[in-house]
C-alpha positions in Angstrom: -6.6 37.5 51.7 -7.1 35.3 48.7 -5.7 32.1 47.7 -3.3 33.4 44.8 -3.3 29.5 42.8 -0.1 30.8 40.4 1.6 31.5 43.4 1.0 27.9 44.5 2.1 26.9 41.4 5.1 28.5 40.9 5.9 27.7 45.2 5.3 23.8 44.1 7.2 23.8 41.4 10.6 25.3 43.0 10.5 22.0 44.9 11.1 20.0 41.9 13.3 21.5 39.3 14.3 25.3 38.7 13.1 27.2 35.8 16.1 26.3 33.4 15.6 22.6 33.8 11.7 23.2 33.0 12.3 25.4 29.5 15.3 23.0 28.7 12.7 20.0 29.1 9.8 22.1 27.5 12.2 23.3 24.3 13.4 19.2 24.0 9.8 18.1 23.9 9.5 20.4 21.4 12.2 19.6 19.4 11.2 16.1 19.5 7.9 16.7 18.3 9.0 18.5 15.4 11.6 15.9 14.4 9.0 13.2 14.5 7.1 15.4 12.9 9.7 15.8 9.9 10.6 12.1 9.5 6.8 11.7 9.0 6.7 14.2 6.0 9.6 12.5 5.1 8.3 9.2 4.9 5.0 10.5 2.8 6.6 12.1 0.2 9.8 9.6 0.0 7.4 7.1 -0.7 7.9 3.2 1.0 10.2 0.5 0.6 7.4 -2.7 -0.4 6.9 -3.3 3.1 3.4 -3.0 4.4 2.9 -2.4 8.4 1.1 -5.0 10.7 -1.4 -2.7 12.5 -3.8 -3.8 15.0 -7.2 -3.4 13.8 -8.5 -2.9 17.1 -6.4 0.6 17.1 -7.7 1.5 13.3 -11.2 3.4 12.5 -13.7 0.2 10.8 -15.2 2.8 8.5 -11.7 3.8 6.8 -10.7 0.9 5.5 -11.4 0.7 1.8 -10.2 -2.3 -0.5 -8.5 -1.3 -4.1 -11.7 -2.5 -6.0 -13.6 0.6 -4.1 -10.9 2.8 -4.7 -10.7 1.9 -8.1 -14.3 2.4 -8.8 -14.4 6.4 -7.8 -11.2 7.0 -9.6 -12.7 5.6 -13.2 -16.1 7.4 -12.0 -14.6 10.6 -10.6 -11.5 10.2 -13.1 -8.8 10.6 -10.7 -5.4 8.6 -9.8 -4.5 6.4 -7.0 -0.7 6.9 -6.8 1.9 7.1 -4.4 2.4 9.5 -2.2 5.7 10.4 -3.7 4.3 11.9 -6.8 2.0 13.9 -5.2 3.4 17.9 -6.0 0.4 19.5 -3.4 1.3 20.6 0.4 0.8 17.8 3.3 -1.6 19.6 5.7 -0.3 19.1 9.5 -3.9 17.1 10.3 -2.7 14.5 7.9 0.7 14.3 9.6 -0.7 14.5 13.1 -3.1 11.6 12.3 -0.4 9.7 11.3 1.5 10.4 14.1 -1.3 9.2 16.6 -1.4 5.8 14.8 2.2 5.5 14.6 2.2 6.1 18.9 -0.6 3.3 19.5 0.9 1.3 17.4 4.8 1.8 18.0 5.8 1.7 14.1 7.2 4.0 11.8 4.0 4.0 8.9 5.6 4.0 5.4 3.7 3.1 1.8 1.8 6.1 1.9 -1.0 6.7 -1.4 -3.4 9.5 -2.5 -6.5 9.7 -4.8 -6.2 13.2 -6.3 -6.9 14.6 -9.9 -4.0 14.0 -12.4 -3.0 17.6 -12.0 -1.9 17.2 -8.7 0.8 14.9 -9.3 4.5 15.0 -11.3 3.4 12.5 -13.9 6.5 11.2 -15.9 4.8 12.3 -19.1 2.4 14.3 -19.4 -11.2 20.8 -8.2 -8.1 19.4 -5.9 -9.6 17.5 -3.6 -6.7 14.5 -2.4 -7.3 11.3 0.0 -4.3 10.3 1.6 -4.1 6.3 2.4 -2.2 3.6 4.2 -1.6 0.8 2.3 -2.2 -2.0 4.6 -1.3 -4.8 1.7 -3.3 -7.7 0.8 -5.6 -5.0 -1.3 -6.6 -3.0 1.6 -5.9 0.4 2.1 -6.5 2.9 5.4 -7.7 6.4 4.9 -5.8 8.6 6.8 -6.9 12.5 6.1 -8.9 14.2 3.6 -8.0 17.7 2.9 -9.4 20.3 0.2 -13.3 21.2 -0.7 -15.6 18.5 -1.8 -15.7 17.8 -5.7 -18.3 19.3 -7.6 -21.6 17.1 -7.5 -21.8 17.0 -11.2 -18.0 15.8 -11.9 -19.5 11.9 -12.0 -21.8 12.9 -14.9 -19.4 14.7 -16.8 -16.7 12.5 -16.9 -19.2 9.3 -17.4 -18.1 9.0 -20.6 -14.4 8.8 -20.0 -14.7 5.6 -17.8 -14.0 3.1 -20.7 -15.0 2.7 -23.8 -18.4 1.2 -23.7 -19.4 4.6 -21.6 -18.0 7.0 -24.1 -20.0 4.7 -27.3 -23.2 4.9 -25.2 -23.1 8.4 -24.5 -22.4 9.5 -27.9 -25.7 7.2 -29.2 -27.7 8.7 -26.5 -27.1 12.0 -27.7 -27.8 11.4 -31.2 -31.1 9.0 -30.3 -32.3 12.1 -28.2 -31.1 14.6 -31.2 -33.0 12.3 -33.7 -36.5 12.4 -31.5 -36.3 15.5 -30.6 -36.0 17.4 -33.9 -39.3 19.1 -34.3 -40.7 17.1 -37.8 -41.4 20.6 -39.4 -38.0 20.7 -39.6 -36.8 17.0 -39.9 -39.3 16.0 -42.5 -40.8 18.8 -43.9 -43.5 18.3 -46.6 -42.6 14.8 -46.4 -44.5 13.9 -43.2 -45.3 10.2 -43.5 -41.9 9.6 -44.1 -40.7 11.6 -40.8 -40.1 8.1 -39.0 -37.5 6.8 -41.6 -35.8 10.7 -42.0 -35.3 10.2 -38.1 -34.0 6.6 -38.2 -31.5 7.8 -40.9 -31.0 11.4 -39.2 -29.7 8.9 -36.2 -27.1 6.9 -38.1 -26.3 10.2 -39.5 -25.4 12.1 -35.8 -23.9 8.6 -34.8 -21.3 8.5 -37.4 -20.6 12.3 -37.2 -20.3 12.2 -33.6 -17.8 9.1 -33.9 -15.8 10.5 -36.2 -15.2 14.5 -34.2 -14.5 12.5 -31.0 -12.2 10.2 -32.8 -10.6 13.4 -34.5 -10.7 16.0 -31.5 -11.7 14.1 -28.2 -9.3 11.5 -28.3 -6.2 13.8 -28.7 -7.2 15.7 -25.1 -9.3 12.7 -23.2 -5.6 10.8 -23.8 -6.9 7.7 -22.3 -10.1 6.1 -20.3 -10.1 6.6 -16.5 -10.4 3.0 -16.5 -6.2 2.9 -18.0 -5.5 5.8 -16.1 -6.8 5.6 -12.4 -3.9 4.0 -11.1 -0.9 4.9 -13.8 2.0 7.2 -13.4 2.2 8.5 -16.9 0.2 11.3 -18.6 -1.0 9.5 -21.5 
């Protein structure tokens, strides 16, 4: 006859505690969990009180820690905002909360001054693709990436909002297309009849796009572009 290891199991533990004082522990662990759990989501989406935590950066992952000037730059290249964690109007997923809660157990802090880089639609701006970065702000500029949630943005979003980043972007953008217009207009049809004079036509067909172009993005693009990323990466307000 066979060892029957449940058996032995359930034989060693009848020596310690009986079955009630197990599920009563069991169900309290639980409870604990969930509560910690709870004061975490609380703390992310209450936002912090100024105070930064003093982590040890011997418990914290090298490669996660990002200074503002690095956030910054893929906001105004991505054209996204770095706000707090307050604002933000998407679900916490539980990996974000369970990260935090392992940092906050080596540690043996409460983490508070939570942030996330997110598109502008993913947060309750006071005026008025989903990919957020949640971070610790660890003060003095530095910031610690906790969790990453959503699908990766599409590989083309840095070229098409190049010209949003300021205003020197948007100008060069709008003379590239009309310098690539101008050379690429086949001369039958920029010159016609009046091919020795194709060079000049094209010079002046330039200047021509240029100011048109200025003038419908100063008419129509402004009015839905709102502001450059460069304003906007890190403000609260739809504008």
């Amino acid at each position: 006859m066979g060892l029957n290891l449940v058996k032995a199991l359930q034989d060693e533990r009848s020596k310690r505690a009986n079955e009630e004082e197990i599920l009563a522990a069991f169900k309290q662990i639980i409870a604990d969990d969930n509560r910690l759990d709870a004061e975490i989501h609380k703390a992310i989406i209450n936002g912090g009180d100024g105070e930064t935590p003093k982590l040890k950066t011997e418990n914290l992952e090298v490669a996660n820690i990002f200074t503002e000037q690095e956030i910054q730059a893929i906001c105004i290249k991505y054209r996204l905002r770095f706000l707090d964690a307050g604002l933000f109007k998407g679900d916490i997923p539980y990996e974000a909360i369970s990260k935090i809660k392992s940092i906050q157990k080596s540690e043996g802090i409460a983490l508070k001054n939570f942030k996330i880089v997110a598109p502008a639609g993913l947060f309750k701006l006071k005026f008025k693709d989903k990919d957020p970065l949640l971070f610790l702000d660890l003060g003095k500029g530095y910031h610690y990436l906790i969790h990453k949630w959503g699908n990766d943005l599409h590989p083309l979003r840095g070229i098409l909002m190049y010209p949003f980043r300021n205003f020197t972007t948007l100008f060069g953008t709008i003379c590239g297309i009309s310098l690539a217009t101008a050379i690429l207009m086949p001369s039958s049809i920029m010159a016609g009849p009046y091919d020795k004079y194709v060079f000049p036509i094209r010079v002046i067909f330039f200047f021509y796009m240029l100011i048109a172009l200025c003038g419908l993005t100063s008419l129509y693009g402004f009015s839905r572009l709102k502001n450059f990323s460069s304003v906007l990466w890190n403000s609260k307000y739809d504008d």
